[in-house]
DRENDO-1510 file (C-alpha; in Angstrom, 1 decimal, always signed):
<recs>
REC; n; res; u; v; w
REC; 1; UNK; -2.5; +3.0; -24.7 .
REC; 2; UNK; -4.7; +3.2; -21.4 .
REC; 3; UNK; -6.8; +0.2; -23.2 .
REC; 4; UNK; -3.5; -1.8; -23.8 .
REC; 5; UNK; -2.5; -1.0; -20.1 .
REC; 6; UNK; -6.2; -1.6; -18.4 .
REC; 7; UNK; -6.6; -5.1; -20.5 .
REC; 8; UNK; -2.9; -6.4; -19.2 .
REC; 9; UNK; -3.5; -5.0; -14.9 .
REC; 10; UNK; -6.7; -4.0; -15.1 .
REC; 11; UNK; -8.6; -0.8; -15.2 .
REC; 12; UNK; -9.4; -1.4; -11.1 .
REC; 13; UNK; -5.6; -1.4; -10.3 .
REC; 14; UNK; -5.3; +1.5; -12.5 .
REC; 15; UNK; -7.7; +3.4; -10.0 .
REC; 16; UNK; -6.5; +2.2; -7.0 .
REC; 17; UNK; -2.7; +3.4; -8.4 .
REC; 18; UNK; -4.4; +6.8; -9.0 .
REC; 19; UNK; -6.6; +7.4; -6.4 .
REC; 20; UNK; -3.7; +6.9; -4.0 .
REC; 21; UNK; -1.0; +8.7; -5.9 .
REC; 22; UNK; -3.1; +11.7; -5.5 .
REC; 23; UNK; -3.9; +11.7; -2.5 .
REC; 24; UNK; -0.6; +11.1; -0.8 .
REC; 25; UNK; +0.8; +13.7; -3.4 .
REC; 26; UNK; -1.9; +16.4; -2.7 .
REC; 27; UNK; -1.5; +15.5; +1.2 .
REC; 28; UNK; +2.6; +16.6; +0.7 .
REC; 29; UNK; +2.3; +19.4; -1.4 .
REC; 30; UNK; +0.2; +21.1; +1.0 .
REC; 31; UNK; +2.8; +20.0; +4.1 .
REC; 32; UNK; +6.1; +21.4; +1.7 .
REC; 33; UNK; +6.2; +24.8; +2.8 .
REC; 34; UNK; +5.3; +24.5; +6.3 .
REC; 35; UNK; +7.1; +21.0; +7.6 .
REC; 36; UNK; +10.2; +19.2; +7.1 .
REC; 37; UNK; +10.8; +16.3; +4.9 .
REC; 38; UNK; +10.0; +13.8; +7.1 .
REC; 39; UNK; +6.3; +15.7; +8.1 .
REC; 40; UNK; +5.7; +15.8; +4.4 .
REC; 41; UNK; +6.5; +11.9; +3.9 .
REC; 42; UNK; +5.3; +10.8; +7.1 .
REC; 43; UNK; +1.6; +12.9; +6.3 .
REC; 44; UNK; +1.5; +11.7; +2.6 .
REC; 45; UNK; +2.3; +7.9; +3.5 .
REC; 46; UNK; -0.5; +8.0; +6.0 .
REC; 47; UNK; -3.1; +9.8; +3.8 .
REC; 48; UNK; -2.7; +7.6; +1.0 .
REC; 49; UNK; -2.3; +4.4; +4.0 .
REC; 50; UNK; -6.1; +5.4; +5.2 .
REC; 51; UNK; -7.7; +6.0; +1.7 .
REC; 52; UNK; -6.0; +2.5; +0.8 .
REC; 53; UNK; -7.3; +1.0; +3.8 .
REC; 54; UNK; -10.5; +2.2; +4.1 .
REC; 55; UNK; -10.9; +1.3; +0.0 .
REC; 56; UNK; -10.0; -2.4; +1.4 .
REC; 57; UNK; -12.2; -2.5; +4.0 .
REC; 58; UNK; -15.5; -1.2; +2.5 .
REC; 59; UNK; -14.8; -4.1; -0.2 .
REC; 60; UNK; -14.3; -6.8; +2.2 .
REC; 61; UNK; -17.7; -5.4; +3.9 .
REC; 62; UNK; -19.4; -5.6; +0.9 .
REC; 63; UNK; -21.2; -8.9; -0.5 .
REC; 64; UNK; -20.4; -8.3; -4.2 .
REC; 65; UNK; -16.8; -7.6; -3.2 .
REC; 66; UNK; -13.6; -8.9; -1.3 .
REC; 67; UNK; -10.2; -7.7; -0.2 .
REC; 68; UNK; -7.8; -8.0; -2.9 .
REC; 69; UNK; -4.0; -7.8; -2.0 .
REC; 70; UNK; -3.4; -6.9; -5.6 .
REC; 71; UNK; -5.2; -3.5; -5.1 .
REC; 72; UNK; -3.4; -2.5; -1.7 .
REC; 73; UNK; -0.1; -3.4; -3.8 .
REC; 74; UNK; -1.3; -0.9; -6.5 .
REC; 75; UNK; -2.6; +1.7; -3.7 .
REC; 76; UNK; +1.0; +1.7; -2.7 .
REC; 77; UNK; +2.8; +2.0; -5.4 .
REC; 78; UNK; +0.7; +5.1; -6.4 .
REC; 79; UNK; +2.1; +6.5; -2.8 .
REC; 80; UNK; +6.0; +5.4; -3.4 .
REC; 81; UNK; +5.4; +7.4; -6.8 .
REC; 82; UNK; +3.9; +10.6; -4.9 .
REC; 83; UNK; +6.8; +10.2; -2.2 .
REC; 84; UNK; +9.2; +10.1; -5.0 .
REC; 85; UNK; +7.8; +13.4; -6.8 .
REC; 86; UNK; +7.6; +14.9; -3.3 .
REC; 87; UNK; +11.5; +14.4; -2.3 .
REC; 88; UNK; +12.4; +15.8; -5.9 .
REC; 89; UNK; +10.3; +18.8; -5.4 .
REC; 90; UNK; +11.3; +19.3; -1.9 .
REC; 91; UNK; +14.8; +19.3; -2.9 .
REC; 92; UNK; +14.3; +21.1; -6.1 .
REC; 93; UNK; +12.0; +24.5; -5.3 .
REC; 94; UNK; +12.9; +24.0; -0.9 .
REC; 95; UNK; +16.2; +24.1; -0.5 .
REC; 96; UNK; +18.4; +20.7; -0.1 .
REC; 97; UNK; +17.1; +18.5; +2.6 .
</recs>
């Protein structure tokens, strides 16, 4: 299945989705217990925003390389699907928001 879905996006986008999702959902869980919602969504969006961004940059820098839209499009879906997990798990195990 992860060959089908590599061949059809590619195996980069794939990263950059989860890469991104990761950070931006390990960034939250570690702000759930200690800040509201919107200091959990706020510190997730902006982790996963740098990693993107940085990701970008050091491509454009590089000769072999270049931006890519495509990938920053990927980067953030992986953080809308973190944010997503982290408003159902805030609302599940932290009380309703």
């Amino acid at each position: 299945m992860f060959k089908k879905l590599a061949k059809k996006i590619g195996r980069d986008k794939i990263y950059h989705f989860g890469i991104c999702f990761i950070i931006s959902l390990i960034t939250g869980v570690i702000m759930l217990p200690i800040t509201n919602l919107f200091g959990v969504l706020f510190s997730s969006f902006m982790s996963g925003t740098g990693a993107a961004l940085a990701k970008e940059y050091g491509d454009k820098c590089s000769p072999t390389n270049k931006w890519d839209w495509k990938d920053v499009i990927a980067d953030y879906i992986g953080i809308g699907f973190a944010i997503l997990i982290l408003v159902v798990l805030k609302w599940c195990f932290w009380g309703r928001m």
